[in-house]
Legacy VTK file of the C-alpha trace (Angstrom):
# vtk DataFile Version 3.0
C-alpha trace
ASCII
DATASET POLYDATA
POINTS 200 float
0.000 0.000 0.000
1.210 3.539 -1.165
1.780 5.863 1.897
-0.574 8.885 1.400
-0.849 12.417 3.226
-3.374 13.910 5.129
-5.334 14.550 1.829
-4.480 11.589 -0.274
-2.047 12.370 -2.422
0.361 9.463 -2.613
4.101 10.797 -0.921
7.245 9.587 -1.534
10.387 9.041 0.255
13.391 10.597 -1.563
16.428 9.788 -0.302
19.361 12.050 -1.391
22.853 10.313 -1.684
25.500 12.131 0.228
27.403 14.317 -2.047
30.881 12.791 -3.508
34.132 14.772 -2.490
35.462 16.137 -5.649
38.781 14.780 -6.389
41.958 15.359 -8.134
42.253 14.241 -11.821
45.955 13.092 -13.357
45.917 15.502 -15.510
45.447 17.866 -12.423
48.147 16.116 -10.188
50.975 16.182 -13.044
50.722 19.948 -13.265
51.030 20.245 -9.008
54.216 17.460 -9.683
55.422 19.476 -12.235
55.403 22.731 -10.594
57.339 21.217 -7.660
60.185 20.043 -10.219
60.223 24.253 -11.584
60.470 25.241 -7.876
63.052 22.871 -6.875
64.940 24.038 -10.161
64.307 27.868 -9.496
65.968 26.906 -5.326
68.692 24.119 -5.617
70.831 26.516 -7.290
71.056 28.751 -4.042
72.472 25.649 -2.330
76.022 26.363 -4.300
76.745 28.720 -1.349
77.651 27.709 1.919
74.359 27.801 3.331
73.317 26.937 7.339
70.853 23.904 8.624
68.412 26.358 8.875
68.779 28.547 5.700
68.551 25.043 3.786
65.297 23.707 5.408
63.747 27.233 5.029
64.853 27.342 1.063
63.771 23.689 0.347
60.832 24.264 2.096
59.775 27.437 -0.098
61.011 25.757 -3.085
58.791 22.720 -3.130
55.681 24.499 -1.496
56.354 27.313 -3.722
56.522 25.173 -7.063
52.715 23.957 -6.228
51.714 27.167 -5.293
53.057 28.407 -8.983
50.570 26.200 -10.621
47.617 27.253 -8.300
46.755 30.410 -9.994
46.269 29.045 -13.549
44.135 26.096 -11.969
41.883 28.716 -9.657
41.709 31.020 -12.266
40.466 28.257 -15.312
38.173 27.311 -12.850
36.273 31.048 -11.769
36.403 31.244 -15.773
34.227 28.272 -15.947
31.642 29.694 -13.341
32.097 26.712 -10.953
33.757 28.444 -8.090
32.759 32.389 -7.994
34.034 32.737 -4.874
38.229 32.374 -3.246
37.235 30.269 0.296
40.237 30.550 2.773
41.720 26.589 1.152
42.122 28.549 -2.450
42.643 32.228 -1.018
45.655 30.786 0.495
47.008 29.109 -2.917
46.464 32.214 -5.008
48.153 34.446 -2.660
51.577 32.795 -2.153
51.190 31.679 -6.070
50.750 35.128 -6.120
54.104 35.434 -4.681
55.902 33.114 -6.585
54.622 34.589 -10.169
55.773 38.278 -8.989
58.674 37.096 -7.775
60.670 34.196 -9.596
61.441 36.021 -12.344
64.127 38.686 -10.790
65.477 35.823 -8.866
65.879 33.702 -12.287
67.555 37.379 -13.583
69.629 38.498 -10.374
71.279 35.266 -10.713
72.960 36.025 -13.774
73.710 39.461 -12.755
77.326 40.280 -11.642
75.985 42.956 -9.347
75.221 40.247 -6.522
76.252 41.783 -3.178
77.169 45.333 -3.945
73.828 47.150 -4.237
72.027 48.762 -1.870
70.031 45.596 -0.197
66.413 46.933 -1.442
67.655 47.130 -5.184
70.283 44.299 -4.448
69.706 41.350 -7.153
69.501 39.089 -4.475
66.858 41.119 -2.993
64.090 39.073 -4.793
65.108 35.544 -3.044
65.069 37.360 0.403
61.864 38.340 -0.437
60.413 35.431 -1.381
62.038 32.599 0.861
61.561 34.561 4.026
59.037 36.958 3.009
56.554 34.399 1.554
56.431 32.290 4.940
55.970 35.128 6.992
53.089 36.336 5.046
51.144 32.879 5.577
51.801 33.225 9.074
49.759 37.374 9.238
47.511 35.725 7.043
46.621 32.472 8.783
46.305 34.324 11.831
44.086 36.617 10.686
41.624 33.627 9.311
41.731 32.151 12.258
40.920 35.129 14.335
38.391 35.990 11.869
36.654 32.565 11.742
36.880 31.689 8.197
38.865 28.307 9.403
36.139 27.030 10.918
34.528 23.605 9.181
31.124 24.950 7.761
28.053 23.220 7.871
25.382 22.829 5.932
22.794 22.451 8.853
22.308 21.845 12.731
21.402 18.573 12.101
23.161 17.669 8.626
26.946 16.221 7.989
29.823 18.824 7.098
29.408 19.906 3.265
31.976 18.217 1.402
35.203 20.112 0.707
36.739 20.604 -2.823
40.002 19.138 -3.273
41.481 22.477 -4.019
40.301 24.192 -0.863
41.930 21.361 1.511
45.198 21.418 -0.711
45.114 25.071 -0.364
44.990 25.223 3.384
47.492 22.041 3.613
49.755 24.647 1.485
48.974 27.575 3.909
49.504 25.606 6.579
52.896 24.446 5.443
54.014 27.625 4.679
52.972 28.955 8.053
55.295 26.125 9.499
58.286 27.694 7.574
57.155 31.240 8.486
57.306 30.062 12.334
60.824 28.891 11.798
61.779 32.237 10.407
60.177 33.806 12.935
62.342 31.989 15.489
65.452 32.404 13.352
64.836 36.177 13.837
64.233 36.137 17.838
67.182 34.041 18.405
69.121 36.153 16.437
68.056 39.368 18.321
67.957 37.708 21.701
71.620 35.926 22.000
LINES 1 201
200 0 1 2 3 4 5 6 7 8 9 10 11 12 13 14 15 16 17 18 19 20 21 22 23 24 25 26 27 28 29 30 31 32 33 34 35 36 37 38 39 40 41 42 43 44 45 46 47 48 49 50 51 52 53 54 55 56 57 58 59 60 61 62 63 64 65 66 67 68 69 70 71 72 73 74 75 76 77 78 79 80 81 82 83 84 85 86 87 88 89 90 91 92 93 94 95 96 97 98 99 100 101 102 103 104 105 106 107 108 109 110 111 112 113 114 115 116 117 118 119 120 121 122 123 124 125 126 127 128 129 130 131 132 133 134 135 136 137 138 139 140 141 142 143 144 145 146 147 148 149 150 151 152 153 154 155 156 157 158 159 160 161 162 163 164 165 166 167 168 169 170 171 172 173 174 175 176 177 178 179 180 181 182 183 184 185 186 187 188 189 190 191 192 193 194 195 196 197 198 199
């Protein structure tokens, strides 16, 4: 026997499947693999100077996270072309900005490094400037900015109701904040680097 309301119209029980987790494709995950090989390639060479524990973790570090942050503003930006994500969450916000970073910045450090003016400018103009910049600059940036989402709420897990499981989230956004994350490691690193060297 059908079930029927109140005024006898049959009813019927729809049952919505839980919403899949969007995924990574190949082609998606050989671009991210391949922007880790350009940032390895745009730090290894700094490693030809005698360089400290520290300077070395903080360079590989920012090499490797920023190689797959190169390749995040293409990706973000192909996909707000495409209408399917209007809107930068904190995940992707995160990406574009130190992408951001790397994009603005790789270039003079590519250039300075041919330049025989190394060391002998004044340190803002300096070609070495732009790795300074970047390396230590970069990490410290996801640290003001990480702070300020989490002060501000936006890392909290959203839900969809009181009652309902957390919406599914986007491969992109968690990638984004394991990037942000990552970087704000490094950042905290630099960050002691700079106390201890004031404080000795």
């Amino acid at each position: 026997m059908d079930p029927t309301d109140s005024q006898g119209s049959k009813t019927t029980s729809r049952v919505t499947p839980a919403p899949r987790r969007p995924r990574p494709t190949i082609g998606e995950l050989m671009i991210v693999v391949a922007g880790i090989g350009v940032g390895l390639a745009v730090g290894l060479p700094i490693f030809r100077d005698e360089t400290s524990l520290g300077e070395s973790f903080v360079v590989l570090g920012g090499a490797v996270l920023g190689g797959a942050s190169l390749v995040g503003v293409p990706l973000l930006l192909w996909e707000r072309r495409r209408g399917r994500h209007r809107r930068f969450r904190s995940g992707t916000l995160l990406w574009f900005a130190h992408g951001t970073a790397a994009w603005l910045l790789w270039p003079p450090i590519i250039v300075g490094r041919r330049s025989s003016a190394r060391g002998q400018s004044p340190p803002i103009v300096d070609p070495s400037a732009a790795e300074i910049c970047f390396f230590y600059g970069t990490p410290l940036m996801a640290v003001y900015v990480t702070a300020s989402l989490l002060a501000g709420g936006w890392l909290r897990r959203r839900r969809r109701g009181t009652r309902r499981s957390p919406a599914p989230m986007h491969w992109r956004e968690r990638f984004g904040l394991l990037l942000g994350m990552g970087w704000a490691v490094i950042g905290l690193y630099v960050l002691s680097m700079i106390y201890r060297s004031q404080f000795r």
